[in-house]
C-alpha positions, 0 to 999 in steps of 0.5 A: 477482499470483496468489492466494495469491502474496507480494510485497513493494512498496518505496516510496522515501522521495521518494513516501512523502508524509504528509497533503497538503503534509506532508513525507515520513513515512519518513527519508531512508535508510530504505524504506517496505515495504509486504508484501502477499498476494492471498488472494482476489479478490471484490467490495468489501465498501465498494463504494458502495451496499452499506453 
C-alpha cells in the first residue's frame, strides 16, 4: 500500500467474530468492509512508553 492509496478490505461473514466466543456480528449474506486510506507513515503515537 502506498500513501495516499485506498483499498477496500472485505471480511467474510465466517471470520467477522464478536468478543471471544461470541458468534459472528455480520449475517450470514452480508460483508464485513472495511475502507482504508495510508495517509502517512510515523511512529505510533500509543507506542508503549509515550503515554
Amino acid at each position: 500500500m502506498r500513501i495516499h492509496e485506498t483499498v477496500e478490505a472485505l471480511i467474510p461473514p465466517e471470520l467477522a467474530w464478536g468478543a471471544i466466543g461470541n458468534p459472528p456480528l455480520v449475517p450470514g449474506n452480508k460483508m464485513l468492509t472495511f475502507i482504508v486510506s495510508l495517509r502517512e507513515i510515523g511512529e505510533s503515537a500509543t507506542k508503549p512508553g509515550t503515554g
